[in-house]
C-alpha positions in Angstrom: -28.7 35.5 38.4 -26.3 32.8 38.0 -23.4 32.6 39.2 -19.9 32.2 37.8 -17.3 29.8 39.7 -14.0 27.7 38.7 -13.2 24.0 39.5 -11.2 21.2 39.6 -12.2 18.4 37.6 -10.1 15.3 37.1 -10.8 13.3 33.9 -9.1 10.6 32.4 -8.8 10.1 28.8 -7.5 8.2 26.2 -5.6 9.4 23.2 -3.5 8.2 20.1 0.2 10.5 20.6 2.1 11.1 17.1 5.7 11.1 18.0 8.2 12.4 15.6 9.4 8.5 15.5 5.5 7.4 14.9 5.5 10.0 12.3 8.6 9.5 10.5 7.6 5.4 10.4 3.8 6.6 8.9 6.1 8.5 6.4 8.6 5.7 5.6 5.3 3.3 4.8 3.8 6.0 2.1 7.0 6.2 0.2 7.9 4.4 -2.8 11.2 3.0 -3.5 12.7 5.6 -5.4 11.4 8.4 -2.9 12.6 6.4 -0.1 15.9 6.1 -1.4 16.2 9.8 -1.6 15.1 10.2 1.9 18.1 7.7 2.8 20.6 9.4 1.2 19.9 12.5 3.4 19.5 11.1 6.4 22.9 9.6 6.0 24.3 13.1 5.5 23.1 13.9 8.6 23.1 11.4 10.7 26.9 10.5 10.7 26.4 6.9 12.6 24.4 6.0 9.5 26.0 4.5 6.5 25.8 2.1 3.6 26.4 -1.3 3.8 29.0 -2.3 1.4 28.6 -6.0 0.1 32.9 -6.7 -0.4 33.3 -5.1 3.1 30.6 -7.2 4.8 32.1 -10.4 3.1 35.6 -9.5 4.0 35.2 -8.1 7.7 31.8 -7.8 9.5 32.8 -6.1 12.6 31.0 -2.7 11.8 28.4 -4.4 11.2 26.0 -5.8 14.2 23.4 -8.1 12.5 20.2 -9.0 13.7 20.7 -12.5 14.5 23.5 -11.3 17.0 21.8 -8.7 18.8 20.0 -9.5 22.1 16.6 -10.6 22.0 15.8 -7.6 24.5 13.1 -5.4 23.2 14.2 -1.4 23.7 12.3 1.9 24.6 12.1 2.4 21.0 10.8 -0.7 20.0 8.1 -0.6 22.4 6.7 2.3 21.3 7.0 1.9 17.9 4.9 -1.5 18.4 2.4 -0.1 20.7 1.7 3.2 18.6 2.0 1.3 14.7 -1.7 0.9 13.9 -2.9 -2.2 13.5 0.7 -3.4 15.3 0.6 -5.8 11.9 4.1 -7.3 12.2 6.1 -8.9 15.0 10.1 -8.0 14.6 13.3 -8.7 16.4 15.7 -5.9 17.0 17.5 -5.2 14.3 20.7 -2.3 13.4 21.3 -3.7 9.9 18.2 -3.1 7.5 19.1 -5.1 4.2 16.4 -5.5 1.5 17.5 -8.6 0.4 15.7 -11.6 -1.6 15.2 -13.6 1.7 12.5 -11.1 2.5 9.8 -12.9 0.9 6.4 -14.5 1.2 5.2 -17.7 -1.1 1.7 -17.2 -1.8 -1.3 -19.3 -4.1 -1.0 -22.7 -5.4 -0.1 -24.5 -8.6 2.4 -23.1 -11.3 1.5 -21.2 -13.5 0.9 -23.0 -17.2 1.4 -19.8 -19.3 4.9 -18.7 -18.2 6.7 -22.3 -17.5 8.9 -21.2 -20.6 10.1 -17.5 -19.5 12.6 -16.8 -17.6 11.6 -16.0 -13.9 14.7 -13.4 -13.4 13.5 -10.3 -14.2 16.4 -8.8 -15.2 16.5 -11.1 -17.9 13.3 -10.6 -19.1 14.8 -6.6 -20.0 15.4 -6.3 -23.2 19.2 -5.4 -24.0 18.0 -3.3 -27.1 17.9 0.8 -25.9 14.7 1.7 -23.9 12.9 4.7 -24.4 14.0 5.9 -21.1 17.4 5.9 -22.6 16.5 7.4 -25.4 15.2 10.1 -23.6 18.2 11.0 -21.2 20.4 10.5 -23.3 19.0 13.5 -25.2 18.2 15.3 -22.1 21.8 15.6 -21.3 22.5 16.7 -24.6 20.2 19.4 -23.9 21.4 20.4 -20.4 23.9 19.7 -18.0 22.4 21.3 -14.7 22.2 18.3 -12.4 18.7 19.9 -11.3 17.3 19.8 -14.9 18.6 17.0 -15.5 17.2 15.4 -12.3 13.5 17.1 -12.9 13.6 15.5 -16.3 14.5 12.2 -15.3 11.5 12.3 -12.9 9.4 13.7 -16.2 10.7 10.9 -18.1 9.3 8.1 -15.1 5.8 10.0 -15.4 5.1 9.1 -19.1 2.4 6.8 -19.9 2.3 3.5 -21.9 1.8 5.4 -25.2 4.1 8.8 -24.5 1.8 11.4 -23.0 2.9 13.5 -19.5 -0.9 13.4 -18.4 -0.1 15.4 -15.3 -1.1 19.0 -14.5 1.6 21.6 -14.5 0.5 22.3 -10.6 0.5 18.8 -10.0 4.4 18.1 -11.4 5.3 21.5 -9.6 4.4 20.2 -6.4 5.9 16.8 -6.8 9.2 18.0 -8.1 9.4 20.7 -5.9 10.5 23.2 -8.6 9.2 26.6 -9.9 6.7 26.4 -13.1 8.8 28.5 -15.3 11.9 26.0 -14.7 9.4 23.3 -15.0 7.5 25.5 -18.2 11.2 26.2 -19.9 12.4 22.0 -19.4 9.5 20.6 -21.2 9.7 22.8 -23.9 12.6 21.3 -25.0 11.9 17.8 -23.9 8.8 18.5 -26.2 11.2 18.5 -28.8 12.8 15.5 -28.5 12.8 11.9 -30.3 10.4 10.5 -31.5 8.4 13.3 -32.1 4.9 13.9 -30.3 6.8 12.5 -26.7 5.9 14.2 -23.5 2.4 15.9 -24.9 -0.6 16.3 -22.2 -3.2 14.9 -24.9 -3.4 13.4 -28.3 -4.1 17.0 -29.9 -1.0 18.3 -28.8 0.8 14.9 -29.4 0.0 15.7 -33.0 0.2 19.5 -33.1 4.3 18.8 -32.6 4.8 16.5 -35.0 2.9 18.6 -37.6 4.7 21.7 -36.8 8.0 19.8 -36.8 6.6 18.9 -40.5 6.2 22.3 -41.3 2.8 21.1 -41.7 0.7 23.1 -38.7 -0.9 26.2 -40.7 -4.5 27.8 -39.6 -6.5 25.7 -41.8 -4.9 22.3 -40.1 -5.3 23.8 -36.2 -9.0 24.3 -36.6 -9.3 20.5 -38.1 -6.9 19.5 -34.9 -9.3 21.7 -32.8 -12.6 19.6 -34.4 -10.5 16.0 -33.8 -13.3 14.4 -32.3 -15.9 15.5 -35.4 -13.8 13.6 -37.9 -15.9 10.2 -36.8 -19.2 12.0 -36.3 -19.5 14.5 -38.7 -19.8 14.2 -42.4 -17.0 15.4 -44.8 -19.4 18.3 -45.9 -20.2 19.4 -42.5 -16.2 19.3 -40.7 -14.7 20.7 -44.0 -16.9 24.0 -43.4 -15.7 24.0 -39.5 -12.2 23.8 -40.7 -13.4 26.8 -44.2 -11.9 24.3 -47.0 -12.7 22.2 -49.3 -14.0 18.6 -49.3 -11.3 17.7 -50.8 -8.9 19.7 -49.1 -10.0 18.0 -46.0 -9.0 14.4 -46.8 -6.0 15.7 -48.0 -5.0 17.3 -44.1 -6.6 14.3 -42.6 -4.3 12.0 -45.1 -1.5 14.1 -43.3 -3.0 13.4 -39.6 -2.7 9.2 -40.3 0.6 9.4 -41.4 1.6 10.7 -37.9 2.0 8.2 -35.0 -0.5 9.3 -32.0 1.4 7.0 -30.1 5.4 8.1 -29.9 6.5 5.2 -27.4 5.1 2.9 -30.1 8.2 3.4 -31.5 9.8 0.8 -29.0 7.5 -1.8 -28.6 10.3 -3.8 -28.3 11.0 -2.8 -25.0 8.3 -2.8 -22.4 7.9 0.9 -21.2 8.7 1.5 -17.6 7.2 4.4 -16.4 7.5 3.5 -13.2 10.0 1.3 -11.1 8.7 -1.1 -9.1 9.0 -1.4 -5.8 8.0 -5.8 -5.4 9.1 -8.6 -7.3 6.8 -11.5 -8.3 8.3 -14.6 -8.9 7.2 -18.0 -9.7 8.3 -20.7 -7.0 9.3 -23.8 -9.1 6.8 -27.1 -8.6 9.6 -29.1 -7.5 9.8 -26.8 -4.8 5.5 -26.6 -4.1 4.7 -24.0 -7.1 2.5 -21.0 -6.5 4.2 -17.5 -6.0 6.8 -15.3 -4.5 7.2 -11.6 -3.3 10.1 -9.9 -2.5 11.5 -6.3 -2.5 13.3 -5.1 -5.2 16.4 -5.1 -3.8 18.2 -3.3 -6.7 16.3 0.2 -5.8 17.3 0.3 -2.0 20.2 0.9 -0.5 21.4 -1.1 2.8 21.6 0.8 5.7 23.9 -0.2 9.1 24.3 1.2 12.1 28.2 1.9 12.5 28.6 0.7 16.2 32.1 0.3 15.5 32.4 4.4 15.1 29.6 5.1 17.8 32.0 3.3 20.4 35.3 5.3 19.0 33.3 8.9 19.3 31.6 8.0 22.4 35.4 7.2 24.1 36.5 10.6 22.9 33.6 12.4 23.9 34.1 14.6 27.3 31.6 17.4 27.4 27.7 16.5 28.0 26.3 18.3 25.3 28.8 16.2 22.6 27.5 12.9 24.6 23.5 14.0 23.9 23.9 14.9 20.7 25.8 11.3 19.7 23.0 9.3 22.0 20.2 11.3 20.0 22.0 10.0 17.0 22.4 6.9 17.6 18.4 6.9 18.8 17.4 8.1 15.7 19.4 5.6 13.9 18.3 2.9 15.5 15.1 3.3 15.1 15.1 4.5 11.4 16.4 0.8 10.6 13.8 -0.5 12.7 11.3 1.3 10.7 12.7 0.5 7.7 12.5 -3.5 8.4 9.0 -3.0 9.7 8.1 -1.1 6.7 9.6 -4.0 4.1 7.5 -6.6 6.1 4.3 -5.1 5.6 4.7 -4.5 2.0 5.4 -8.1 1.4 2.9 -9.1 3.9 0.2 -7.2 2.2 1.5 -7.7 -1.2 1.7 -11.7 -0.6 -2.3 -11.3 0.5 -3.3 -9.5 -2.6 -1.3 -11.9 -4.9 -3.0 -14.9 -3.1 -6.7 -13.2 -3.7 -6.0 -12.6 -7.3 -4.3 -15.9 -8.5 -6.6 -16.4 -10.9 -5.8 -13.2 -12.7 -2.1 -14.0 -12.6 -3.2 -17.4 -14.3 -5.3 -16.8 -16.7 -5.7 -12.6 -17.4 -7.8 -10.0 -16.4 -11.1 -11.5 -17.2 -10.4 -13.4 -14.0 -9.9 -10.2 -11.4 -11.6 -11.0 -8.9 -13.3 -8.0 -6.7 -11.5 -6.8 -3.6 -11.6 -4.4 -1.2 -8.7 -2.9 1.2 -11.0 -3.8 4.0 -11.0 -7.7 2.8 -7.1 -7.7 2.9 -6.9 -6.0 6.5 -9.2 -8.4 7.7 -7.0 -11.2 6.3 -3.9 -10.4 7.7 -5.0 -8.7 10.6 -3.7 -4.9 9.6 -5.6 -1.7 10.0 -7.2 -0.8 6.8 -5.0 2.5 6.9 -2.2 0.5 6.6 -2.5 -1.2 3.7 -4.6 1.6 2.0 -0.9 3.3 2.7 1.3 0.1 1.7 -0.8 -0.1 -2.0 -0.5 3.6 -2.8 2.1 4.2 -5.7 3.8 1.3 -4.9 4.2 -1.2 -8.2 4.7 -4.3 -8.6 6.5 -6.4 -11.4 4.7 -9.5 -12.5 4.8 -11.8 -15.4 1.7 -10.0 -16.8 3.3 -6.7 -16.6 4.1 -4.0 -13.6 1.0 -2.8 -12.1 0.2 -0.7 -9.0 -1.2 -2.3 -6.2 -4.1 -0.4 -5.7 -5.3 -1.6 -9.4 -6.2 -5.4 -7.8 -8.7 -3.5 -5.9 -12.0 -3.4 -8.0 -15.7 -2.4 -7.2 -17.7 -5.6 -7.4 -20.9 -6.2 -9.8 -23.8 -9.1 -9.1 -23.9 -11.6 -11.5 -25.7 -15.1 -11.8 -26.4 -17.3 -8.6 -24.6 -14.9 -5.9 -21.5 -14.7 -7.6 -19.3 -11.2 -8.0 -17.4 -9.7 -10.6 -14.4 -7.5 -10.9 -15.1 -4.2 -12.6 -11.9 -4.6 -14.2 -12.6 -7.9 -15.8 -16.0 -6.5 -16.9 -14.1 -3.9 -18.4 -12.0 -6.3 -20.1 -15.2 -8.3 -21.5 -16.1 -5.3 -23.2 -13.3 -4.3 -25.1 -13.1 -8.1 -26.4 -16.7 -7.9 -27.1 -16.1 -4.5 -29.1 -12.7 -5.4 -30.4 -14.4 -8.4 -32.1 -17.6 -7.1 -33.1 -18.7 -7.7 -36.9 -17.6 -4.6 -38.9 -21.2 -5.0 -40.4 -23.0 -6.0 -37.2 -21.7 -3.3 -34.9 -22.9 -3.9 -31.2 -25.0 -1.2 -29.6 -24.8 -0.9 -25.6 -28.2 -2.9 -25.4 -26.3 -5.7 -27.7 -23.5 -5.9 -24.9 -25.6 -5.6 -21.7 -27.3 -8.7 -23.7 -24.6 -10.6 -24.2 -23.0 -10.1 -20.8 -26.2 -11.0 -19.5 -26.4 -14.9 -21.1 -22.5 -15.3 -19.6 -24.2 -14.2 -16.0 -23.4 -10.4 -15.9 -26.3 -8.4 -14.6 -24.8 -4.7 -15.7 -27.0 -1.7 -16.7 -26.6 -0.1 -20.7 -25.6 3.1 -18.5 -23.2 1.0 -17.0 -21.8 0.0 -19.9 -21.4 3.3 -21.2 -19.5 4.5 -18.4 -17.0 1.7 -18.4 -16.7 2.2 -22.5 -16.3 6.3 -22.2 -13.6 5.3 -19.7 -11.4 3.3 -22.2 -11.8 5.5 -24.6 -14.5 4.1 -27.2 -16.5 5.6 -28.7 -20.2 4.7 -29.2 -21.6 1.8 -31.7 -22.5 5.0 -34.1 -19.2 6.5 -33.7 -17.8 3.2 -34.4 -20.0 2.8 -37.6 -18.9 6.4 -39.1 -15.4 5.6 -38.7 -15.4 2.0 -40.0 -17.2 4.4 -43.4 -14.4 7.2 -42.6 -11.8 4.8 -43.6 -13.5 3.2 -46.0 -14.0 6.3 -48.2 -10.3 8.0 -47.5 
């Protein structure tokens, strides 16, 4: 029979420690702009030595001010662990109590100017057009329709989730967790957002997109719901065959499918003037003149951020009038948690333009010449480059955008699966993608190419991709097959 006995035994280990500082920095590196200005704003509430920095007053007097190039070069407790815990330790940073996004936090990356912009405007303010944007449109009929500052806030944040063509293609669950509101206030808003101009906005899917705007018509009987029920049979059924689905006649059913065209499945359409921001981004991508070298630039958007200081000037006036000891640790914990907040803050702005100026450098091509040219690239390649923890910059690229002169994308879409082509080389799923909606979009009407006939034609450029492959990739943008494509072409032809 065994025995049972205790012990000593002395063990050293090794172990990662998530302080509330290392935490709150991890948290500061996930959020975009917009959230992060949000979290600002509170923290300043509560952390009185916080405050905005005010550009007139930081021209006129910069005493409460203490900027990083007049600080000691001494590095603090706080600094020290921040850099020893930050994973990857990416970015080396003086000590700083000012945090200012400004335009000198930057990073020139790739070479050469860029032939197809030389005559735009590199200001992106100016490239916004001054005509109303559909944001505009939308709260300014949003605060017709309410005027509680939480609606109206929740259908702001609606408004920034639309898509390129109109849709809200988010789950009810999904907007009720990242709104942090109830599902009937969230249910009752976006019934009456449903309702505003131009009609169709804010549906989840093209059936319901249309389903408004009939009923807004007066249009949406029984007859018309079961043809919007049996969309996708109008290209692959025969007139006989969806006109006893929907129980009418033939000719009945051109005459509700005459009613469907004239409706616009797209309700941002509307203002193709104005590029749609659904999103704001949080870089800037700017061409660097060739007198000056050419290639690119990337900077924070400086416009969503706000600038942060730590008020020594007050810290010094409180701590003098502070007798008891509990008034002392609460204004140290204070100034602690300020200090290292901006720290964070700066750290955080480095390694978005660090990892941004990496990516930018990867995909020059696609900045040059379009997406044909995206080259494949993985989160792992950019940590490698720059010498950052593959966390990191997985963190950095999630819903963060960037504006470019090709448009404002998110920086997790220059990361593509690769596919083997010719001789060893890669290509970007993305630009394979691309190939094949050029390929379809300029097919012969008469001649329509099957999946075989684009796996073949990719092949001769140097593509090796499989028909399945190709299936995938055209299911994914939405087109339909080469006999889908053939009824339609004859749908039109006969209505």
């Amino acid at each position: 029979m065994s025995q049972v006995s205790q012990k000593f035994d002395l063990r050293q280990t090794q172990n990662l420690v998530m302080t509330p500082q290392l935490q709150q920095a991890i948290k500061l590196l996930q959020l975009t702009n917009v959230e992060l200005t949000e979290f600002l704003e509170e923290e300043m509430q509560q952390n009185p030595l916080l405050e905005k920095k005010d550009d007139d007053a930081d021209r006129d007097d910069g005493s409460n001010d203490q900027d990083a190039s007049g600080e000691s070069e001494s590095r603090d407790e706080i600094q020290d662990e921040f850099d020893q815990a930050w994973e990857g330790d990416e970015v080396n940073t003086s000590d700083m109590n000012t945090y200012e996004p400004s335009s000198d936090s930057m990073a020139s990356s790739g070479k050469g100017g860029d032939r197809n912009f030389e005559d735009r405007d590199d200001n992106f303010d100016n490239r916004i057009s001054s005509t109303t944007s559909l944001r505009d449109h939308l709260l300014e009929q949003l605060r017709m329709n309410t005027d509680d500052p939480r609606d109206i806030m929740i259908g702001s944040s609606i408004i920034d989730l639309l898509d390129e063509q109109g849709y809200l293609r988010h789950e009810t669950s999904e907007l009720v967790e990242r709104l942090q509101c109830s599902e009937d206030r969230l249910e009752k808003l976006l019934k009456i957002m449903k309702g505003f101009d131009p009609g169709g906005i804010f549906a989840k899917d093209l059936v319901e997109c249309l389903s408004i705007q009939l009923e807004d018509n007066g249009q949406l009987d029984e007859y018309m719901q079961r043809l919007l029920d049996n969309l996708d049979a109008i290209t692959k059924d025969t007139p006989a065959a969806l006109a006893k689905k929907c129980d009418v006649s033939e000719t009945y059913l051109m005459d509700m499918i005459a009613e469907i065209k004239a409706l616009n499945p797209r309700p941002a359409s509307d203002f193709d003037h104005f590029v749609v921001q659904t999103v704001v981004p949080d870089l800037l991508m700017r061409k660097i003149p060739k007198d000056l070298g050419g290639g690119w630039r990337v900077e924070l958007n400086s416009e969503t951020l706000p600038r942060v200081l730590v008020n020594q000037e007050y810290y010094a006036e409180v701590a003098q009038k502070s007798k008891s000891r509990d008034d002392k640790t609460y204004l140290n914990n204070q100034l602690t948690a300020a200090n290292w907040l901006v720290k964070a803050l700066h750290q955080r702005a480095q390694t978005m333009i660090k990892v941004a100026g990496e990516i930018i450098e990867q995909q020059d091509a696609f900045f040059l010449y379009g997406v044909e040219f995206l080259k494949p690239l993985t989160l792992k390649d950019v940590a490698d480059n720059i010498d950052m923890h593959e966390s990191t910059v997985s963190r950095v690229t999630s819903n963060k955008y960037i504006a470019t002169p090709r448009g404002i994308f998110e920086l997790k879409y220059f990361f593509s699966p690769s596919i083997p082509g010719a001789n060893g080389m890669m290509y970007s799923a993305e630009a394979v993608k691309a190939q094949i909606k050029n390929l379809i979009e300029g097919e012969d009407p008469e001649n329509i190419l099957s999946d075989d006939g684009i796996v073949d034609i990719l092949g001769k450029s140097g593509i090796q991709i499989a028909r399945r492959t190709v299936a995938k990739y055209r299911e994914l943008m939405r087109i339909g097959s080469s006999s889908e494509r053939k009824r339609k072409k004859n749908q039109k032809t006969i209505v």
